[in-house]
N, C-alpha and C positions, 0 to 999 in steps of 0.2 A: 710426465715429460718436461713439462717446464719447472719441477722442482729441482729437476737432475740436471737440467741447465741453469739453473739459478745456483746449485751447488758448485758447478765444475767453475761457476763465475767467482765465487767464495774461494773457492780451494785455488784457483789463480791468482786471485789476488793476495790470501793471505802465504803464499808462496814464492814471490816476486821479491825477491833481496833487494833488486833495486832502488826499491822506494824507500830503503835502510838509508841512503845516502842524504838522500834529499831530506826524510825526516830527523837526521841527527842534527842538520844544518838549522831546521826548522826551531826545532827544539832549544839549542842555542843561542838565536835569535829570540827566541821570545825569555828564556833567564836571563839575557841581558838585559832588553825593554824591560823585565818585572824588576831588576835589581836595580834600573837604574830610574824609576820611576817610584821604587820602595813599595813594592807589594809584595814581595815573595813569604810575608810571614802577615801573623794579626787577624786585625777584622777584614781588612780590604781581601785579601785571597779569601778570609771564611765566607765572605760572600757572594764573591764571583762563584766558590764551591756549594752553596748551597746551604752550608754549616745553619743560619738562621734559620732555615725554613724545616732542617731536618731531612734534606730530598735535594737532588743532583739540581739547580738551576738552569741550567741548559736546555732539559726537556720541556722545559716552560715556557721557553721563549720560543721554540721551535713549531708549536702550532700557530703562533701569528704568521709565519714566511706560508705556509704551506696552506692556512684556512683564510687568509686575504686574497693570496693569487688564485684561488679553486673561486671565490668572491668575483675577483676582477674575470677572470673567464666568463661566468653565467652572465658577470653582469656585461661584458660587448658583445654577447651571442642577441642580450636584450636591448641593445642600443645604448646604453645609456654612457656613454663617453663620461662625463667628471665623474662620477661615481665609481669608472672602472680604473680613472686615473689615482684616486682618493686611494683606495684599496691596496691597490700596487704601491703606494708610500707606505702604506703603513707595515704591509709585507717585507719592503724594504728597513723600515726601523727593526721589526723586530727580528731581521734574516741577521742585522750588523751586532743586535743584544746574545744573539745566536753564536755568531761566529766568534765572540766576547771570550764567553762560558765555554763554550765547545772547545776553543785551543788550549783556554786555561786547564778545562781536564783531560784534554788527550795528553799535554805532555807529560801524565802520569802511567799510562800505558806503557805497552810492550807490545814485540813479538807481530805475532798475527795481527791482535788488535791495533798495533800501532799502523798495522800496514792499510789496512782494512780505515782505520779515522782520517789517513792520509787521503785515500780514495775518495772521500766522503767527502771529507776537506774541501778537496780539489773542484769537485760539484760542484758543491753549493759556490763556489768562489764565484764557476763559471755562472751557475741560474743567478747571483747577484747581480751579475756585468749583465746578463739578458734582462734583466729588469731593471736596471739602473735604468739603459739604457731604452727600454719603452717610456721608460716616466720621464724621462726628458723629451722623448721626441713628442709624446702627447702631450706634454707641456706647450710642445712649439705646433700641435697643430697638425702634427703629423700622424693620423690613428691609426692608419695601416701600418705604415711602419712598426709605432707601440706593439699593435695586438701580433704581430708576424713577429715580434722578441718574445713577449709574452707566452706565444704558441711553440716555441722554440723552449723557453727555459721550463717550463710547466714540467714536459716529462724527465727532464735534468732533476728538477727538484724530485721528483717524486721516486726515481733510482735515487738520489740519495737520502733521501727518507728509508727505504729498504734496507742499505747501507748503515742508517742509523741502527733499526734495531735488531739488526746483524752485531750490533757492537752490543746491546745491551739481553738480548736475547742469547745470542750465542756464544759471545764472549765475558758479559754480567759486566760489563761497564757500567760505574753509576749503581750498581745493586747491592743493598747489604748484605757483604759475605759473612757474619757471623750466624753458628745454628739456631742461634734462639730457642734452643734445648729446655723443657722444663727439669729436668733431671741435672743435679740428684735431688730431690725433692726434703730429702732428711740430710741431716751433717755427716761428714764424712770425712777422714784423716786421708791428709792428702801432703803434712809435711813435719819433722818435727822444729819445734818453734826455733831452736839455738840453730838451727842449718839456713833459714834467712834474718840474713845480714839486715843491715839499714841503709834504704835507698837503693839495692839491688833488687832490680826484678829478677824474678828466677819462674820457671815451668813448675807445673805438677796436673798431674791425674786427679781429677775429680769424677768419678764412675768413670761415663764415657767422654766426657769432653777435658779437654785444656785450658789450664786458667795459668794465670799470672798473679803472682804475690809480689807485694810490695808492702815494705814496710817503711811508715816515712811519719816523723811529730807521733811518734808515739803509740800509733795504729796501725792496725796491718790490713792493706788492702785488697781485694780480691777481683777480677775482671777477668771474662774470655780471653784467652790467648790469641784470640784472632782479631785483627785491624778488618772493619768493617768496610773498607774500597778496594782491597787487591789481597787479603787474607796476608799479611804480612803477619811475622811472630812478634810479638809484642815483649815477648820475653827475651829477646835479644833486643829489647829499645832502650832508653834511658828516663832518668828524670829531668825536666827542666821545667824552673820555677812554679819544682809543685805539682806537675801534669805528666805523664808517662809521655814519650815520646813512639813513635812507630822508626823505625829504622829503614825502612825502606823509601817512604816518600816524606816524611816529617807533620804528618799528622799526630795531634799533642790532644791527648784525652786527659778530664778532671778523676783524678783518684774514687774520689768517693760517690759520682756518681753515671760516669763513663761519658758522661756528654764528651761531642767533638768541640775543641774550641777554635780550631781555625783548618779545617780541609787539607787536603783533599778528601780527609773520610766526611762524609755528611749526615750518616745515623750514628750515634750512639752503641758503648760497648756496653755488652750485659753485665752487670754487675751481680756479686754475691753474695750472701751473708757469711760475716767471717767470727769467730771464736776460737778461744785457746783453752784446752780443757788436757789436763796429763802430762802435759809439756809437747803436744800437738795442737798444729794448726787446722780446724774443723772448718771446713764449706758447707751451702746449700743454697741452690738459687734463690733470691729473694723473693718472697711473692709479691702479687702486683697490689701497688700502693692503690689505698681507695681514690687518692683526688690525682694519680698518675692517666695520660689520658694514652689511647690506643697507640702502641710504638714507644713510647717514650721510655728512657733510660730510668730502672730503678732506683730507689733511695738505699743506698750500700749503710749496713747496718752493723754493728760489732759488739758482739759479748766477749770481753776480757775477761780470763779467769786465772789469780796467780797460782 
């Protein structure tokens, strides 16, 4: 019973066109702030995205808001006022490192999920203002007051905790969409060499999966066809300086060994081993490097043959 009400709560909300309005606006607003602040490319977006760590940033911030205030509750059921006041800051710092990461990658969504992060959004805005606003009045002396905001944003937070991984569970925000396929395990002719150009990504079948060729300085590249944050075709992306671009949100991956260099993708693309033998282009997944550690993007490796 209450899954079928927690769904009809899903299915309303990511149903509600309304909230299209308010988050185009949203959206808008924050490419301005990024552009006009000079972040919307480099290191500074790769790490609000996570790009350094290999993993969504966001999600990392998000247990301080939620495991300080569960903190600050036990601890004024047990009296202990500064302790419950301490707690509540710190929940506070890490709900604003939250709210940071969280906008920065929601304006990459769509659709449902954008309706669904808006929601969420909205939340945690309001559990912020109920907790600002205990940490101040506990400041001034006022406990009752604090723990009666406190008591009030606790289950705010915690519907938008639900909320979150509504986005990440059911929508796969934040999760690596490429297969991570070990096949084709042997090479396989998947192009002949004179049909790509230089500098043009192009498609092809390798068994079951799609890869993307590039040929760029003299080597010819090989990568999953899929952008690892929203499955974006990478074979319709471009090059710039050197690094395959994604076409749909401008995430820019290294050739030769698929790392993300600046977000919003924040794992790495599979990479393959490429050769030319007959006047075709041969694949096969790479195998895993011995000093390569768990996840990490392969070392892309190439036999030329004239």
């Amino acid at each position: 019973m209450a899954q079928r009400a927690l769904d009809r709560l899903l299915n309303a909300i990511e149903g509600d066109d309304r909230l299209d309005r308010a988050g185009h606006r949203l959206e808008q607003g924050l490419a301005f702030t990024e552009n006009l602040l000079g972040i919307t490319g480099g290191r500074t977006r790769g790490f609000l995205h996570g790009v350094w760590l290999g993993h969504p940033l966001h999600p990392v911030f998000t247990d301080l808001p939620i495991g300080s205030w569960t903190t600050a509750l036990v601890l004024d059921l047990a009296g202990q006022k500064r302790a419950a006041r301490a707690a509540v800051g710190v929940g506070l710092a890490g709900a604003l490192a939250a709210a940071v990461t969280g906008l920065h990658d929601w304006q990459h969504t769509h659709d449902h999920a954008r309706r669904v992060g808006m929601v969420h959004g909205t939340l945690n805005t309001l559990a912020l203002g109920l907790y600002g606003w205990s940490w101040v009045q506990r400041g001034r002396g006022h406990h009752l007051r604090g723990r009666l905001a406190a008591l009030l944003g606790y289950p705010v937070i915690m519907v938008s905790g639900f909320l979150g991984g509504t986005l990440v569970y059911r929508h796969r925000i934040g999760v690596d969409q490429t297969g991570r396929q070990l096949e084709p395990r042997h090479f396989v002719r998947v192009m002949a060499e004179h049909d790509l150009t230089d500098k043009s990504p192009r498609r092809a079948r390798a068994g079951d999966v799609d890869v993307v060729l590039v040929r760029a300085d003299g080597r010819i590249h090989a990568l999953e066809n899929t952008c690892p944050h929203l499955r974006g075709p990478l074979s319709e992306g471009w090059l710039r300086d050197g690094a395959l671009t994604c076409p749909w949100h401008g995430s820019r991956f290294e050739l030769s060994s698929g790392e993300s260099l600046n977000g919003p993708a924040a794992a790495p693309v599979p990479c393959f081993q490429t050769r030319v033998r007959d006047g075709w282009i041969e694949v096969r997944r790479a195998p895993a490097a011995a000093t390569a550690p768990p996840g990490s993007a392969l070392i892309h490796q190439q036999e030329v043959q004239p």
